[in-house]
N, C-alpha and C positions, 0 to 999 in steps of 0.2 A: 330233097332239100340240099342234098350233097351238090348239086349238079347247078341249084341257083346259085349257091353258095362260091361258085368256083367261077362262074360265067359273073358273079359280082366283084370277084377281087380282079380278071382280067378285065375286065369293062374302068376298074378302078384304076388301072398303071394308066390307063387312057384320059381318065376322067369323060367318058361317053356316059352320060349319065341318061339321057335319055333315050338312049338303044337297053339298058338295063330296066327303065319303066317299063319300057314297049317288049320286052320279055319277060316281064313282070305278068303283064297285061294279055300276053299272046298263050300265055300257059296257066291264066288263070289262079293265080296263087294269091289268095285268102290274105285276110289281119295275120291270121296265127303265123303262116309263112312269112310273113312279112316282119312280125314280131321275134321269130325266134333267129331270122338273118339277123334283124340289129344287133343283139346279143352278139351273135357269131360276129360279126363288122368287129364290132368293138374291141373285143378279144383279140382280132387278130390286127389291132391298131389301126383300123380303115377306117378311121374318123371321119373323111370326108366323103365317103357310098352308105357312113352309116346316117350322117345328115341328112343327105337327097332319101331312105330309107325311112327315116325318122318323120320327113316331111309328108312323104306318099303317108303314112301312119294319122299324121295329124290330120291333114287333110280329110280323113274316112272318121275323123271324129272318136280316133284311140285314143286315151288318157293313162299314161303311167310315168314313173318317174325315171324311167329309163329313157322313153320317146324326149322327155324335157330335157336330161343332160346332154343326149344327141343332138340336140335340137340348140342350147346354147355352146355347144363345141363350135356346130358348124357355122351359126351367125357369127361367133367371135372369129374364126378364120376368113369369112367371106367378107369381113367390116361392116357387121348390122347390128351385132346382140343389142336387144330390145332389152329394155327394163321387167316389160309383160312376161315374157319368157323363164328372166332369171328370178323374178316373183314368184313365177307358177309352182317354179322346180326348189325355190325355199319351203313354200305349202305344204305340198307334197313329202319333200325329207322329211319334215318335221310334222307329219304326224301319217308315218309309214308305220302302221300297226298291224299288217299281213306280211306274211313275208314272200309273198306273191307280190305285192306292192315296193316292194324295198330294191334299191337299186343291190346287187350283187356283187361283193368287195373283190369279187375275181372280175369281173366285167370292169369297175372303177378303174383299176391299178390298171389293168391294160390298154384301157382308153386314154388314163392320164400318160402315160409314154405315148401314144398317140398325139397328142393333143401339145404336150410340152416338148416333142421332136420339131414341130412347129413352132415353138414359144424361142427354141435355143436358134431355130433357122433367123427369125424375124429381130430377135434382141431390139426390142420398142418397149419402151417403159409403157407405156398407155397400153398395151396387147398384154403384155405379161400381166399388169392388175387385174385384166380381163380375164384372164386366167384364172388367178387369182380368187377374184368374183364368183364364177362357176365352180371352184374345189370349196369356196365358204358356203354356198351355199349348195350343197353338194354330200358336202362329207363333213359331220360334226367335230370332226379333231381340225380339218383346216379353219372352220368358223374360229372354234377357240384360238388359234396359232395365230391367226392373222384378223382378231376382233379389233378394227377399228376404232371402235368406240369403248374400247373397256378402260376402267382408272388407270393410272400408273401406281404399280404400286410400290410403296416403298419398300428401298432391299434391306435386307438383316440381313450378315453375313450368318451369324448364328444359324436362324431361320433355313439359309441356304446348305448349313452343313446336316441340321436336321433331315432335311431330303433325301441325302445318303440311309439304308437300310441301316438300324443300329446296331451295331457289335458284327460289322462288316467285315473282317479282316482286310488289308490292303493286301495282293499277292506279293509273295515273298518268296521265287526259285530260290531254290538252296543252292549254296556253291560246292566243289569238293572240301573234303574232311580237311580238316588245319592241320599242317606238317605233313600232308598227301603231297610227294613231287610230282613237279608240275613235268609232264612227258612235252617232248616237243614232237610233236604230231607233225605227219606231214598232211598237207588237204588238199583235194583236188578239187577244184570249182566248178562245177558242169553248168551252165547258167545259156538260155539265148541270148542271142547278140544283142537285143535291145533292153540286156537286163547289167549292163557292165555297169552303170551307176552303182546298181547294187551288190555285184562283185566287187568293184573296189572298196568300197565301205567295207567289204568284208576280209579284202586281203589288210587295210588299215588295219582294223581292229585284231585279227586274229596273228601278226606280226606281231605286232605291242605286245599281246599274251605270250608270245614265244614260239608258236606254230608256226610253219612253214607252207604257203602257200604256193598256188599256181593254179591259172587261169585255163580252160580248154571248151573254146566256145567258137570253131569252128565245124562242128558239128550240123547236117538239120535238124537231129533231132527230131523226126517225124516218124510213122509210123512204117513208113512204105521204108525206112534209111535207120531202123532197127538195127537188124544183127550187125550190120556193118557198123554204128556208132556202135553197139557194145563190146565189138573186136578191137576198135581202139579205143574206149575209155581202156579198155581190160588193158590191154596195151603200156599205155601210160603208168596204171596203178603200177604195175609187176615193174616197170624203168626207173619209174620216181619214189618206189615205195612209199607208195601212199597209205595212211591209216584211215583217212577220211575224206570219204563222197560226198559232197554238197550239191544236191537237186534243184532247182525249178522245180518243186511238185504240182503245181494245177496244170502250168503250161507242159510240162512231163507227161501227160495225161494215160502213158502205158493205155491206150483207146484198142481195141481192138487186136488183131497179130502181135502188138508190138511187147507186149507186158511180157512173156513167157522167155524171151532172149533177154530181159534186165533181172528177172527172179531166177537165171543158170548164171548171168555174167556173176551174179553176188555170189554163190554160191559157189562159185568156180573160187573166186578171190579170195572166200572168207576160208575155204578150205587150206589156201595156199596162205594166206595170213589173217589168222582164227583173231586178233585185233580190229581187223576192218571194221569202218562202222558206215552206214547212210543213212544222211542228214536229207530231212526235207526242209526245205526253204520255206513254202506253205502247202495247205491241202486246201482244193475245192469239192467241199463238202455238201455243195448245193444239191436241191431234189433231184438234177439230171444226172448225177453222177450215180449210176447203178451199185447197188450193196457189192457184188462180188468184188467189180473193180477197187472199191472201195477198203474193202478187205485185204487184194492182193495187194494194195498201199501200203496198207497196215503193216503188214508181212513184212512188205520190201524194205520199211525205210525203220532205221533204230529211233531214230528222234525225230519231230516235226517242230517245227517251230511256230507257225501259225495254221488255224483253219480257214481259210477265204473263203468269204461268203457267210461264213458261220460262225466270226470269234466263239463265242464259250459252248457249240456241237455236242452238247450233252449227249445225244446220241453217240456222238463218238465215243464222249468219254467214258460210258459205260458197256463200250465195245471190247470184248479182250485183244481184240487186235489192234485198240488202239490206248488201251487204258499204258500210263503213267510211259505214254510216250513225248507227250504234247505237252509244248512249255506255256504258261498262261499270258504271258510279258507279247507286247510289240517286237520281238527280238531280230530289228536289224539295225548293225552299228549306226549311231549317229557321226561319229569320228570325234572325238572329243576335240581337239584343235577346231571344232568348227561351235562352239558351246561360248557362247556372246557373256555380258554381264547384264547388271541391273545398274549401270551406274549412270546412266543417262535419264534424265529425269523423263517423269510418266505424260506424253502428251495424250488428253483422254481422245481420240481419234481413233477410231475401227480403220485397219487396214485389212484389208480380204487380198489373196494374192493363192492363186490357183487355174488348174483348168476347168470351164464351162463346157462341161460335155457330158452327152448322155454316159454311165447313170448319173452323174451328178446336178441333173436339172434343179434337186432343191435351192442352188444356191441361185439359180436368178430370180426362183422368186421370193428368195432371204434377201437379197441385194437392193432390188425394185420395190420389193416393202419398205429397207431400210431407207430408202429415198421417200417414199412415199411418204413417210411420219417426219420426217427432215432430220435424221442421223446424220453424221458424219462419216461418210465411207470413202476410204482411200482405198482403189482397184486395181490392181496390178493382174490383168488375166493373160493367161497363160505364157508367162513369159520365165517359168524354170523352165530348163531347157528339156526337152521332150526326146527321150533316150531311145523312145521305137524307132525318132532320124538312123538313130546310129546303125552301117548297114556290116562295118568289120572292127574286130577289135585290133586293136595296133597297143602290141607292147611295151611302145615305146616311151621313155618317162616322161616323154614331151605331151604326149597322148593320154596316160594317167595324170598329170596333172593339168590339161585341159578339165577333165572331169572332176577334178576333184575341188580344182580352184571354182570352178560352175557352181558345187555346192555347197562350197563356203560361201559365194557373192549371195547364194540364196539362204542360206543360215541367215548373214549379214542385213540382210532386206528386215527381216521381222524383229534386231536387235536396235536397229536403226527405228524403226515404230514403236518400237516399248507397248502398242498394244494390238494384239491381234483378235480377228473373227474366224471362227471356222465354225462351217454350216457340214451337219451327217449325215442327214436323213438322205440315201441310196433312192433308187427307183422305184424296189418294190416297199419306198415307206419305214425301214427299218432305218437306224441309227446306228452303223457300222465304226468303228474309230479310224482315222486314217494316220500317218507318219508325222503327220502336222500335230496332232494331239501333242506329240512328246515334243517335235521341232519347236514347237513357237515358246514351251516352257525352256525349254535348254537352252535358246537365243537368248532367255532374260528377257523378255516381252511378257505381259501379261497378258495370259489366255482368255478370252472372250469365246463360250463354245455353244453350242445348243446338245442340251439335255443327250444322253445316253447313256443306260446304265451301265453300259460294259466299262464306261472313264470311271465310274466310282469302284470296280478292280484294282486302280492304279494310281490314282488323283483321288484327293476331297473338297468336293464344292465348299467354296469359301473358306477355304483354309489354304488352296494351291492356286485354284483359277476360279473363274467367274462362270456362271454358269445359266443359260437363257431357257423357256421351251417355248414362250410367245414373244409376238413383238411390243407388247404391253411390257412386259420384263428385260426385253433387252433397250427400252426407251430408260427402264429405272437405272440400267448398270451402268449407261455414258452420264445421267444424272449422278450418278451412286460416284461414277471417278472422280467428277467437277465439282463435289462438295464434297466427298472428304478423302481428297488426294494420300491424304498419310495415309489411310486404311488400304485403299488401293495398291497403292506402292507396297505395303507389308505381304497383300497377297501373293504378289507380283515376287516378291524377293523371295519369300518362304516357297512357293512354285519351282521357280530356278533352283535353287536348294536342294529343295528334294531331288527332283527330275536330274539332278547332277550326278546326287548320290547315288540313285537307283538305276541310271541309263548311262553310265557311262561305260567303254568299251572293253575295260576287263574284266568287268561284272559281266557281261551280258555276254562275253565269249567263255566266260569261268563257271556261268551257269549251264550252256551247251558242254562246257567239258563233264559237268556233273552228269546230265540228261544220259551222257554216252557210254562212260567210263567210271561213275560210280553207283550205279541204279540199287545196289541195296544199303547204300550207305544212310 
């Protein structure tokens, strides 16, 4: 099987589909063979060999609902899907009562990044519905997400804040103890080159606090260029007397050789100044990251600031090498000079303004829907400026204020809308939060979001922002703004408000200082 399996994925960079029959045919391999490559196909996103697979299948007269979702991926790619097909494969979902019969949520997910790498290539409202079509009837959460025909129903803000778990706590990072002085820290920023957007945000904020910063990001940073970046980070620390490290943690990845020269440079440093601390920026917490490595993370870095991949990582958190290191907050500076108002009146119009890229395929078929039901959506795609360009850092103030003026013009974009959309749901289906969570409230725009629990941590539905999980409900919230603007507008201000209070840059560096420097307080 290994061997068809491998002669189907190079036959597939080719698309030689019928030299893969005719070795189908020449070795004789059975439905069963035949059935358990589509699975494999799928898995490994070879949407279009799982098709011509799917067909050899049908053709011999196999019925499953695996062979039908194959089967309408590859007509909607080829510009055929039939109505019969996409029939067949609603039947079938819906009354999948063996689980022999049942399509496989790992086979699903893998096939839909298949299928929607095609959806983002093509960007055709007509293909994207079609898409659409096949996850509705397909997968029971897309039917309901994108029910056509279901009522509008009408919103209760109330209603909407009941959805929130009761007696939730909002997170609340403590700050250092009252009449604790404030040290002025020196920080060293170790960041890749295409992460300086978010080094300056963070030399902004951590100045204001009174810290002392600097930038060191000509580094690779790789694994093979280890000992030599940790001879000069170590370098630096011991020149500038530095108190604190700032990581890159996921892109950091200590992979391999490299972890064992950054767990001695620390320990070299911290011996020679028993203050040192190291700050992770985030951690990728995802299944491919192996427990030890994982561990020596733990070890290496005092504070983390986010998990990627896994906001709330229970697993971590019940890790002693990671317990009551991790701060629960989005915690990267907004810049406060970049924090809009509410005073520009509520135009009820969805503005989206982001990038359209794998994993973020949810949002074209948020976007295409919301055309479909006839929303108002104003698009602005990809047009904040994209920092992986960036290939050197240049010190110069001319060159941090390139940057920083960039992300004020994009603060500026969503303040100027007063109402914003953001779509979460990632590739593998989960609803992650992104920076826009907190951006579009701080602009003074009112937030328009699809469902995730991880925002009710932070925000409360219908008391901060507006909050959708179908398109049935987000038809009700542009109704809901156009009839009763004043209500709107209070969510809209009350939002702003908080998201002020809570995210602004000396809090949210006054909370890292606590993370670091006061852990039993």
């Amino acid at each position: 099987m290994q061997k068809l399996f491998e002669i189907a994925c190079q036959l597939d960079a080719t698309r030689e589909f019928s030299k893969l029959q005719q070795f189908i045919v020449d070795h004789r391999y059975g439905a069963g063979h035949l059935f358990h490559l589509l699975g494999q196909l799928l898995v490994n996103e070879r949407v279009q060999s799982a098709y011509f697979c799917a067909m050899m299948l049908d053709k011999s007269g196999v019925k499953h609902v695996t062979i039908s979702f194959a089967l309408c991926i590859g007509e909607l790619i080829s510009g055929k899907l039939r109505n019969e097909t996409l029939q067949l494969l609603r039947e079938q979902t819906g009354t999948q009562t063996d689980d022999h019969q049942a399509l496989d949520n790992r086979t699903v997910r893998h096939a839909l990044v298949g299928l929607l790498n095609v959806v983002l290539a093509r960007q055709d409202q007509a293909f994207i519905i079609g898409a659409i079509e096949i996850l509705r009837a397909a997968i029971p959460e897309f039917h309901a997400i994108f029910d056509w025909d279901a009522p509008t129903p009408a919103l209760s803000l109330e209603k909407m804040r009941q959805l929130r778990p009761k007696n939730m706590p909002l997170v609340t990072n403590p700050l250092p103890p009252a009449g604790a002085p404030r040290v002025k820290h020196r920080v060293l920023i170790v960041l890749l080159k295409n992460y300086m957007m978010t080094a300056m945000r963070f030399v902004i904020a951590m100045d204001r606090y009174g810290w002392q910063t600097e930038i060191c990001n000509e580094l690779p940073l790789t694994e093979a260029s280890a000992e030599g970046d940790c001879r000069i980070i170590a370098e630096i620390c011991r020149q500038k007397k530095v108190d604190i490290l700032l990581f890159d943690a996921p892109r950091f990845n200590f992979m391999g050789a490299a972890h064992p020269h950054y767990i001695a440079m620390k320990k070299q440093l911290q011996q020679e100044h028993p203050l040192l601390r190291v700050l992770g920026l985030s951690l990728d917490s995802s299944e491919g990251i192996e427990k030890f490595l994982l561990e020596t993370m733990g070890d290496f870095f005092d504070g983390l600031l986010q998990c990627h991949h896994d906001p709330a990582a229970p697993h971590m958190r019940d890790n002693p090498h990671f317990r009551k290191k991790i701060l629960h907050d989005h915690l990267i500076p907004f810049n406060d000079q970049n924090f809009g108002s509410t005073e520009k009146p509520l135009v009820p119009n969805l503005f989206f303004r982001g990038s359209i890229r794998h994993p973020h395929w949810a949002r074209v078929l948020w976007l295409a829907a919301a055309g479909h039901v006839g929303l108002p959506v104003t698009q602005e795609v990809n047009q904040f400026l994209d920092t992986n360009d960036i290939t050197r850092y240049d010190p110069s103030p001319a060159y941090r204020r390139w940057l920083l003026d960039d992300y004020a013009t994009y603060m500026r974009k969503y303040t100027d809308a007063t109402c914003c959309l953001s779509v979460l749901m990632f590739g593998n289906m989960a609803r992650y939060l992104t920076g826009r969570s907190f951006e579009v409230l701080l602009s003074g725009a009112l937030l328009v979001q699809e469902y995730s629990p991880l925002m009710h941590n932070h925000f409360i539905p219908g008391e901060h922002y507006l909050e959708f999980t179908t398109i049935a409900e987000l038809v009700s919230i542009v109704h809901f703004m156009r009839e009763h603007p004043e209500e709107a507008e209070e969510v809209r201000r009350r939002g702003h408000a908080f998201a002020c209070e809570r995210y602004n840059d000396v809090r949210i560096v006054g909370q890292i200082d606590k993370l670091l420097y006061f852990p039993e307080e």
